[in-house]
VMD Tcl script that builds the backbone (N, CA, C; Angstrom):
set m [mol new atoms 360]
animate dup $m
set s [atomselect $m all]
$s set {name element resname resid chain x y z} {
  {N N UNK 1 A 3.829 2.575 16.038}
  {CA C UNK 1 A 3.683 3.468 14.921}
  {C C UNK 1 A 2.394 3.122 14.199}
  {N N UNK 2 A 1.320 3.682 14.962}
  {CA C UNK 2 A 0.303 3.406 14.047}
  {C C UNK 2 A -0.397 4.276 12.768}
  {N N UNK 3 A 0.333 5.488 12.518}
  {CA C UNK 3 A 0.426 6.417 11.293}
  {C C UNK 3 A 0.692 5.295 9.948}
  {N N UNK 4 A 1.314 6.210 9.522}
  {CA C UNK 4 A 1.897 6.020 8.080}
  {C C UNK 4 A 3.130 5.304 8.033}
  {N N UNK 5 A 3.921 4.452 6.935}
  {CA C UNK 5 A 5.075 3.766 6.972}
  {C C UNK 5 A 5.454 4.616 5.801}
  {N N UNK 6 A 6.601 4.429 5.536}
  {CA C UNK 6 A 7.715 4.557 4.038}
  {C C UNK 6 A 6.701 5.788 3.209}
  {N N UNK 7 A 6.632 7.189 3.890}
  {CA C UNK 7 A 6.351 8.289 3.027}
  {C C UNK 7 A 4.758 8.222 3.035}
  {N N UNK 8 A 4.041 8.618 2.078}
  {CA C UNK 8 A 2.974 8.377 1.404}
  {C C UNK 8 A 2.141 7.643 0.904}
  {N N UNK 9 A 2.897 6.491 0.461}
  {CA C UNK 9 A 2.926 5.546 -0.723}
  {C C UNK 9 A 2.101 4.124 0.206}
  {N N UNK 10 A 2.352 4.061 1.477}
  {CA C UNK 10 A 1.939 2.752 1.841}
  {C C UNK 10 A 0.649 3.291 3.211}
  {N N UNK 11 A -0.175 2.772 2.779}
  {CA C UNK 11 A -1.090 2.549 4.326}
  {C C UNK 11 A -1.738 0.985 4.588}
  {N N UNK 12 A -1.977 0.733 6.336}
  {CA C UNK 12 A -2.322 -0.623 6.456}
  {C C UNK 12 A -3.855 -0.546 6.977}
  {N N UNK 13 A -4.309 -2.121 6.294}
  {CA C UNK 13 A -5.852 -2.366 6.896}
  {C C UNK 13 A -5.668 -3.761 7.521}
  {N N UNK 14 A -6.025 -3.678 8.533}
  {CA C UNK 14 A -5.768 -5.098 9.273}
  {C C UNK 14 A -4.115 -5.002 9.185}
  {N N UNK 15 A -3.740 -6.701 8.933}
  {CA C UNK 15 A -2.073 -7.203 9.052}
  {C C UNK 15 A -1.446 -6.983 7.214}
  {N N UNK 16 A -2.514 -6.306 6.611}
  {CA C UNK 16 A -2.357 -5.748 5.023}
  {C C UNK 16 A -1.690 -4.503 4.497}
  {N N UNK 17 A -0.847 -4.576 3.765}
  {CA C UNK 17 A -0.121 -3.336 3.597}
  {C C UNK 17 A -0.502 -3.165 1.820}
  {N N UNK 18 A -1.302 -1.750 1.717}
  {CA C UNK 18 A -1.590 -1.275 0.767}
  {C C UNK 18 A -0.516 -0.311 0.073}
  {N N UNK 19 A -0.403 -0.569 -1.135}
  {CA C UNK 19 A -0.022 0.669 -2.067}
  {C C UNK 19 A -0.529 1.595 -2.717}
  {N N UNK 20 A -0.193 2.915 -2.722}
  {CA C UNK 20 A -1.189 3.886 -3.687}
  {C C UNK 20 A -0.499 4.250 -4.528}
  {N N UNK 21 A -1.028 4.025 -5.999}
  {CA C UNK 21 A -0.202 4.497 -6.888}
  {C C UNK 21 A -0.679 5.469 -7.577}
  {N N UNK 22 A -1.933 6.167 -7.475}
  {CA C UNK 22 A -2.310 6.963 -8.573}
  {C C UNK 22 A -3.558 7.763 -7.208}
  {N N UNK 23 A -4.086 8.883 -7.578}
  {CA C UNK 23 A -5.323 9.563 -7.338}
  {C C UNK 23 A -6.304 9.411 -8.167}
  {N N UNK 24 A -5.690 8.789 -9.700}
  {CA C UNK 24 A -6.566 9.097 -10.885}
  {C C UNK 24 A -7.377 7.998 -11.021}
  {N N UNK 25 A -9.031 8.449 -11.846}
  {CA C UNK 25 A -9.413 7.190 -11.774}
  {C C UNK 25 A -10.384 8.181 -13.093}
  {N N UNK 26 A -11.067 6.929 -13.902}
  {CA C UNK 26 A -11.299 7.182 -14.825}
  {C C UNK 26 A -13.130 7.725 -14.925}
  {N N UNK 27 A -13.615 7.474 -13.806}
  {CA C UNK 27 A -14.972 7.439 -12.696}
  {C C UNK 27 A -14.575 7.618 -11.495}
  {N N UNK 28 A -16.003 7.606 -11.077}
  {CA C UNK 28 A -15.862 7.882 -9.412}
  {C C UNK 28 A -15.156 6.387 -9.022}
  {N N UNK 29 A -14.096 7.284 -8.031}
  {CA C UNK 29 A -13.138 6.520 -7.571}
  {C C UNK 29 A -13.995 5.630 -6.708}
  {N N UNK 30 A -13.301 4.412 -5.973}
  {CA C UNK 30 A -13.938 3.889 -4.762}
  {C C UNK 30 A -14.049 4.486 -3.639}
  {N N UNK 31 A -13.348 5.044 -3.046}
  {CA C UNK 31 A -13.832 5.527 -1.820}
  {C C UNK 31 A -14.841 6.820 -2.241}
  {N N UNK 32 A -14.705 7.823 -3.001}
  {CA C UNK 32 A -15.905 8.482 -2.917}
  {C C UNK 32 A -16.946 8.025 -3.187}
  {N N UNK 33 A -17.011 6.710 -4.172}
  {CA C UNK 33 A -18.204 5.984 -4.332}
  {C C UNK 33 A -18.641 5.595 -2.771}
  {N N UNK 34 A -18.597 5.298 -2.033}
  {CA C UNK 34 A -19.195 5.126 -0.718}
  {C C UNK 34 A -19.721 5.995 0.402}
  {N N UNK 35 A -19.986 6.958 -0.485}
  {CA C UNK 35 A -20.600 7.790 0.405}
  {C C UNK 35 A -19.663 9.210 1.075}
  {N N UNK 36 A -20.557 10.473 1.428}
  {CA C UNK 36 A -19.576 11.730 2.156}
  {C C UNK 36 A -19.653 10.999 3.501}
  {N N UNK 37 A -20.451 10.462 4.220}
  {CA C UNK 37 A -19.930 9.726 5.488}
  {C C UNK 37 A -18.460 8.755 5.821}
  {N N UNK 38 A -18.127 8.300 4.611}
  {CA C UNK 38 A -17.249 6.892 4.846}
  {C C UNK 38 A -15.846 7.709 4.710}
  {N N UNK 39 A -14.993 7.565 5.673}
  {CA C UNK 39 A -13.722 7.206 6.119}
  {C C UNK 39 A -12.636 6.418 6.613}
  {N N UNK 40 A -11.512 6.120 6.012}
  {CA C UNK 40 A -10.611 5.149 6.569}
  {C C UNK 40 A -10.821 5.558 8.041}
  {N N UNK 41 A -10.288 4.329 8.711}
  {CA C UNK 41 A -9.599 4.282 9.773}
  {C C UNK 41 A -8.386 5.434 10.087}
  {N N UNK 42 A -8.268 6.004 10.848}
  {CA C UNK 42 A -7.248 6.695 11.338}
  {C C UNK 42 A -5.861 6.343 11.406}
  {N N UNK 43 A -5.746 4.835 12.156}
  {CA C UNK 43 A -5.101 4.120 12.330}
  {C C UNK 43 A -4.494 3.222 10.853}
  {N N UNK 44 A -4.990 3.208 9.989}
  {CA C UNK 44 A -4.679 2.728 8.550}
  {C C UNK 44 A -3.388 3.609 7.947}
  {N N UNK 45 A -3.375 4.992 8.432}
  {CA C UNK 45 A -2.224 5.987 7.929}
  {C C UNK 45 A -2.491 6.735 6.289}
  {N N UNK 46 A -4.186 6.335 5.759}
  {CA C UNK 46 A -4.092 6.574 4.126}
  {C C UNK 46 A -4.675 7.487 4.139}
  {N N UNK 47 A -3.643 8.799 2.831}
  {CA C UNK 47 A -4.048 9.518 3.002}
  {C C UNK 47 A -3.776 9.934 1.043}
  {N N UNK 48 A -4.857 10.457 0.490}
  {CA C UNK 48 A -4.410 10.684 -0.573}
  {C C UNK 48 A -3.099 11.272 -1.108}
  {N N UNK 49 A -2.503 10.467 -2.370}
  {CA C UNK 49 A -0.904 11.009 -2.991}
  {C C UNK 49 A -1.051 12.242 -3.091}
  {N N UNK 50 A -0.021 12.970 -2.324}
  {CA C UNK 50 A 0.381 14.485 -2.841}
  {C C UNK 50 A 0.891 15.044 -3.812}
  {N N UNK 51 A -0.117 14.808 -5.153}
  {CA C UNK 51 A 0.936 14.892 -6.094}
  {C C UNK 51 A 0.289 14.359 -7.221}
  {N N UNK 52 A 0.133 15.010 -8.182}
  {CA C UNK 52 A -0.684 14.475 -9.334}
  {C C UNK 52 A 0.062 13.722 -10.780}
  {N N UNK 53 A -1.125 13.342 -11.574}
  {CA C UNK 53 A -0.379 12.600 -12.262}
  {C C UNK 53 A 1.223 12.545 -12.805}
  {N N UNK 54 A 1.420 13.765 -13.180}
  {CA C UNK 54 A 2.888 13.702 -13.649}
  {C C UNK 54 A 3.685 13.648 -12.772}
  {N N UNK 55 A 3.824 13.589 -11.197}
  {CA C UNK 55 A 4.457 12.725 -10.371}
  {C C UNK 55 A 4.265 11.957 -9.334}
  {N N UNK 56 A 3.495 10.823 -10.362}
  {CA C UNK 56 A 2.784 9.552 -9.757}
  {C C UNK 56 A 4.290 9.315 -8.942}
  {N N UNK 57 A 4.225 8.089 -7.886}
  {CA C UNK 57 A 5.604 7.380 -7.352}
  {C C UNK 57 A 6.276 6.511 -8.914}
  {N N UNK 58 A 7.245 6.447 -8.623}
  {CA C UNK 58 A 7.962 5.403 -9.597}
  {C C UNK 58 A 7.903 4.188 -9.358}
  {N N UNK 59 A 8.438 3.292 -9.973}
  {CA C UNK 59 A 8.821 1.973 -9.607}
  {C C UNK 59 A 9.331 1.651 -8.264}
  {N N UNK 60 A 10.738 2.186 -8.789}
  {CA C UNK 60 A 11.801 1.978 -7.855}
  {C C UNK 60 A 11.126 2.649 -6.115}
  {N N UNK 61 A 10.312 3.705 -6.140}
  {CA C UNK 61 A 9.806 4.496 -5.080}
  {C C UNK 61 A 9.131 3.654 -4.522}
  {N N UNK 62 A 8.129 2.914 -5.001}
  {CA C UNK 62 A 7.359 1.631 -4.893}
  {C C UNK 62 A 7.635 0.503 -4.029}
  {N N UNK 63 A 9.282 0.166 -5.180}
  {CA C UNK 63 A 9.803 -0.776 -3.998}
  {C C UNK 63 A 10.181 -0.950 -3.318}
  {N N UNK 64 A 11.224 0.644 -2.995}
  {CA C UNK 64 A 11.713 1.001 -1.697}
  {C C UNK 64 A 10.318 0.911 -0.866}
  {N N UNK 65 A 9.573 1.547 -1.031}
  {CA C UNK 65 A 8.742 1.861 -0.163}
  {C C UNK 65 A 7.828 0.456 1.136}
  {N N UNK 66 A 7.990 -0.347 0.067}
  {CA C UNK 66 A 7.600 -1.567 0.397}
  {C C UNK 66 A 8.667 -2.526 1.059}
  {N N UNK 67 A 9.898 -2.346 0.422}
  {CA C UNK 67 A 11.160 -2.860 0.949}
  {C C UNK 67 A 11.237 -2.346 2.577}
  {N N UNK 68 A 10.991 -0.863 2.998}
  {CA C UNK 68 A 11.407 -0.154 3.797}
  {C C UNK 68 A 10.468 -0.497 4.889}
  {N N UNK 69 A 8.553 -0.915 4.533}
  {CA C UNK 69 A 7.242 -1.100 5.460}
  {C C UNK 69 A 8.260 -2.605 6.263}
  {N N UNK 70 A 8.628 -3.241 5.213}
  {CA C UNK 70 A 8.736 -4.704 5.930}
  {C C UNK 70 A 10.401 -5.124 6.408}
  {N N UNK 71 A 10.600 -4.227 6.300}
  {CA C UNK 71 A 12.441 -3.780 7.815}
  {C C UNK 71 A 11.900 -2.930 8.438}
  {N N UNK 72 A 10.933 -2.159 8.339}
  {CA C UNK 72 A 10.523 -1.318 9.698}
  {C C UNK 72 A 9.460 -1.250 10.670}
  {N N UNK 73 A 8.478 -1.486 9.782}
  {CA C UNK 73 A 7.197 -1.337 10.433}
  {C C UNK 73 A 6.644 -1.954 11.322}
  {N N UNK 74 A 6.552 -1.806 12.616}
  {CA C UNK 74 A 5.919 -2.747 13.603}
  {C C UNK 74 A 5.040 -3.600 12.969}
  {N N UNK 75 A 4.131 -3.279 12.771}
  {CA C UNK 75 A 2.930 -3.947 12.250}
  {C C UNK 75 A 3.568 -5.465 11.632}
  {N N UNK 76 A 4.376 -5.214 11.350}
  {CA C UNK 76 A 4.805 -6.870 10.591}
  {C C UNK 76 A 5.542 -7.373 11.948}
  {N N UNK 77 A 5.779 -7.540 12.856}
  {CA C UNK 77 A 5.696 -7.952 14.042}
  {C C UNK 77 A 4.804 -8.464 14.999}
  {N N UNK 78 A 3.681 -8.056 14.431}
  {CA C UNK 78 A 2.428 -8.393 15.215}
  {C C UNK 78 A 2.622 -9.932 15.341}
  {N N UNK 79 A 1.992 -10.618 16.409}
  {CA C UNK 79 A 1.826 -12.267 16.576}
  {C C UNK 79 A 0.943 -12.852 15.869}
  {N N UNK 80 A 0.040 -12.140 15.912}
  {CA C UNK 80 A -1.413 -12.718 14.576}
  {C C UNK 80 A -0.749 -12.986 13.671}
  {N N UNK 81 A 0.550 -12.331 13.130}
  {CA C UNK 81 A 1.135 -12.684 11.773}
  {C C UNK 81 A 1.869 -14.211 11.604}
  {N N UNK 82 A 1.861 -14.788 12.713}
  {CA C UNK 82 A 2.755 -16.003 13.154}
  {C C UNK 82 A 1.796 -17.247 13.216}
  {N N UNK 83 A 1.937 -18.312 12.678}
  {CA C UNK 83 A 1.343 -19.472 13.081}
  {C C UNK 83 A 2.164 -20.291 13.986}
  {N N UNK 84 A 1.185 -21.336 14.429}
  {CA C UNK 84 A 2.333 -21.315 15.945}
  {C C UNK 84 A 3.759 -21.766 15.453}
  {N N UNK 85 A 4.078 -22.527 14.715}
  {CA C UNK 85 A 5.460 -22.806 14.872}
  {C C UNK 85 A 6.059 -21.808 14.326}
  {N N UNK 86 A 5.623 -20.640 14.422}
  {CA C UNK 86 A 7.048 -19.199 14.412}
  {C C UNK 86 A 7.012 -18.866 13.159}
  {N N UNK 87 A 6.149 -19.580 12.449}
  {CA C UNK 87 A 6.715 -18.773 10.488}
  {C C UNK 87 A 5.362 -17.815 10.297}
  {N N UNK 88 A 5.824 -16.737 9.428}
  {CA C UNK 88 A 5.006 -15.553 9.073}
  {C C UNK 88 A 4.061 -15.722 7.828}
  {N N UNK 89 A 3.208 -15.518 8.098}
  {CA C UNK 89 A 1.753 -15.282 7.419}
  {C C UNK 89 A 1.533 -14.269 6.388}
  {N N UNK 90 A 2.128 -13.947 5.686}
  {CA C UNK 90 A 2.096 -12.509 4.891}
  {C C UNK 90 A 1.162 -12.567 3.934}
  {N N UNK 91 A -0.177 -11.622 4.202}
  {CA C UNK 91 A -0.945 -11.572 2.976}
  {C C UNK 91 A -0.749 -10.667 2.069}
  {N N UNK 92 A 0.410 -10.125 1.865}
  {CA C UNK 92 A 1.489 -9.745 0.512}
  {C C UNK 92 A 1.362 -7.888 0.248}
  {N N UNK 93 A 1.380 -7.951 -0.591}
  {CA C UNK 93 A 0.990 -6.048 -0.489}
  {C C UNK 93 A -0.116 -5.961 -1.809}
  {N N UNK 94 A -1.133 -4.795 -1.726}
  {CA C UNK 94 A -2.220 -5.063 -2.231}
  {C C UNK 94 A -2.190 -3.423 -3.321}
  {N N UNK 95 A -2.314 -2.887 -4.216}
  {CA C UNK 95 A -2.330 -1.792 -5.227}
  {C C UNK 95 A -3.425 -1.350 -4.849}
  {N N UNK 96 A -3.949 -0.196 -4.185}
  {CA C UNK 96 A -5.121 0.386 -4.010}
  {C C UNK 96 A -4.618 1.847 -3.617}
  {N N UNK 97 A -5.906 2.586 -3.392}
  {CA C UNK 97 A -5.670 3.460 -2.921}
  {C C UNK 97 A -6.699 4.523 -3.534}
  {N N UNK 98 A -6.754 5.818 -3.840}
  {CA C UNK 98 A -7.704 6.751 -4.321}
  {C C UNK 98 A -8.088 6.418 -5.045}
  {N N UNK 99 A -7.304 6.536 -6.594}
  {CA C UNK 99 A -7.642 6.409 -7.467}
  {C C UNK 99 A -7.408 4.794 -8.394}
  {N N UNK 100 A -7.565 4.629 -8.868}
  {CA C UNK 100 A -7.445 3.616 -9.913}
  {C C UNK 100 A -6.395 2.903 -10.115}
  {N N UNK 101 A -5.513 2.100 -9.219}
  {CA C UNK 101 A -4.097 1.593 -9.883}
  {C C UNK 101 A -4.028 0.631 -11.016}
  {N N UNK 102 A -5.450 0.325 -11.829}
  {CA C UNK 102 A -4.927 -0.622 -12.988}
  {C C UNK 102 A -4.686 0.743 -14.277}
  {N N UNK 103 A -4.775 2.112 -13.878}
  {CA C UNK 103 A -4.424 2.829 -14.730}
  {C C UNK 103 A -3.012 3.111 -15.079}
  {N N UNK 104 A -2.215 2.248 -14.159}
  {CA C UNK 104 A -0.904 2.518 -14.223}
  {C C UNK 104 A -0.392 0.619 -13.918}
  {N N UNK 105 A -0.801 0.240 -14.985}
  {CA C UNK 105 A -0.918 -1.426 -14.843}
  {C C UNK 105 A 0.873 -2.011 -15.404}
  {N N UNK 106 A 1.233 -1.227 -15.904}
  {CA C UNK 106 A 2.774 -0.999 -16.340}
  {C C UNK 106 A 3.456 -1.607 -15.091}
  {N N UNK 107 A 3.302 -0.472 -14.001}
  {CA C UNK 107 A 3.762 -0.085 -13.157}
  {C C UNK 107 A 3.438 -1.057 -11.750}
  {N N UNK 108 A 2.308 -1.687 -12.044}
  {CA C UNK 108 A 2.292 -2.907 -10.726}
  {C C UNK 108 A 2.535 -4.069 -11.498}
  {N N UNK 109 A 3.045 -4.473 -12.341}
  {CA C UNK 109 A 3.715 -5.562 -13.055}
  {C C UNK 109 A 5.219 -5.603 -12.492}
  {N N UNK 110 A 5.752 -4.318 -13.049}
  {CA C UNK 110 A 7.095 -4.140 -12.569}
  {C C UNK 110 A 7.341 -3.830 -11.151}
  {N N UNK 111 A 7.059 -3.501 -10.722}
  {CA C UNK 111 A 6.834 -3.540 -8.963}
  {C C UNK 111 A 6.505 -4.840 -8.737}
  {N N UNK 112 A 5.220 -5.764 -8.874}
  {CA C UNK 112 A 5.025 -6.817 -8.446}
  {C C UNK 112 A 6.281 -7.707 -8.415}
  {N N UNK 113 A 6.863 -7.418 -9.647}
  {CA C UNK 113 A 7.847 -8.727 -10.207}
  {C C UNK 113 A 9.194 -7.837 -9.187}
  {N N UNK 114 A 9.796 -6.871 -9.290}
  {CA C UNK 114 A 10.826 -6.954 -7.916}
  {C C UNK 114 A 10.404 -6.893 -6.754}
  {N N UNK 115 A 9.612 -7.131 -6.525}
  {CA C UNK 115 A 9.099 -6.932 -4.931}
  {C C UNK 115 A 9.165 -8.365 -4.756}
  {N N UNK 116 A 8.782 -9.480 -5.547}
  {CA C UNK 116 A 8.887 -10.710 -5.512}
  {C C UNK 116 A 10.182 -11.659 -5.217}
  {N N UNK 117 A 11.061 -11.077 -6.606}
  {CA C UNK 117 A 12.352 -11.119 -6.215}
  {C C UNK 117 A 13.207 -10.233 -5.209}
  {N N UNK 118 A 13.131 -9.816 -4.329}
  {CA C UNK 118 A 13.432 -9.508 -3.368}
  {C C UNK 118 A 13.204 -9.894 -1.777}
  {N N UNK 119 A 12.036 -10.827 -1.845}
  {CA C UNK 119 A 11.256 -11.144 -1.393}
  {C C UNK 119 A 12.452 -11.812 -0.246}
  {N N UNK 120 A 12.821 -12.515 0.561}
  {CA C UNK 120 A 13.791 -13.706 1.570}
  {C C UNK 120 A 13.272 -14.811 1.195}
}
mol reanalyze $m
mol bondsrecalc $m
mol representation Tube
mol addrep $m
């Protein structure tokens, strides 16, 4: 499954699983800052939120969403993710995406903190 995981909300770069929480940004976002040439990867699955501010994802959407990448998603299977004696490498989940996620800084606090506790 090298698309998209858990809806909208999550795309991967490398063994990294990104969140998008917003389109909005208060300036030119980052990726249009880089130019009309520059595009994700195909294989990354990111594709701007369908859906504007007044129905950003929620919390809870958030953490399902993230709950759901790491019970399903191949990608967290990969062997690169393993050091040799068998334990997993997780470089954690990262808030990015179109627009601006410290504009919704509420909202990756509270996500950060159950995603943590939930964590195994």
């Amino acid at each position: 499954m090298a698309g998209k995981s858990s809806g909208s909300l999550c795309y991967w770069l490398g063994k990294t699983m990104y969140i998008s929480l917003t389109n909005r940004a208060c300036g030119l976002a980052l990726l249009p800052s880089r130019g009309p040439s520059f595009v994700m990867p195909p294989a990354s699955g990111f594709a701007p939120l369908e859906m504007d501010a007044a129905a950003e994802p929620s919390v809870a959407a958030v953490v399902a969403a993230v709950e759901d990448a790491y019970a399903h998603d191949p990608r967290k299977e990969n062997p690169l993710l393993k050091t040799n004696d068998g334990r997993e490498v997780d470089p954690g989940v990262v808030f990015a995406g179109l627009g601006d996620p410290l504009l919704r800084v509420d909202a990756i606090c509270q996500a950060a903190e159950l995603i943590r506790c939930s964590a195994p």
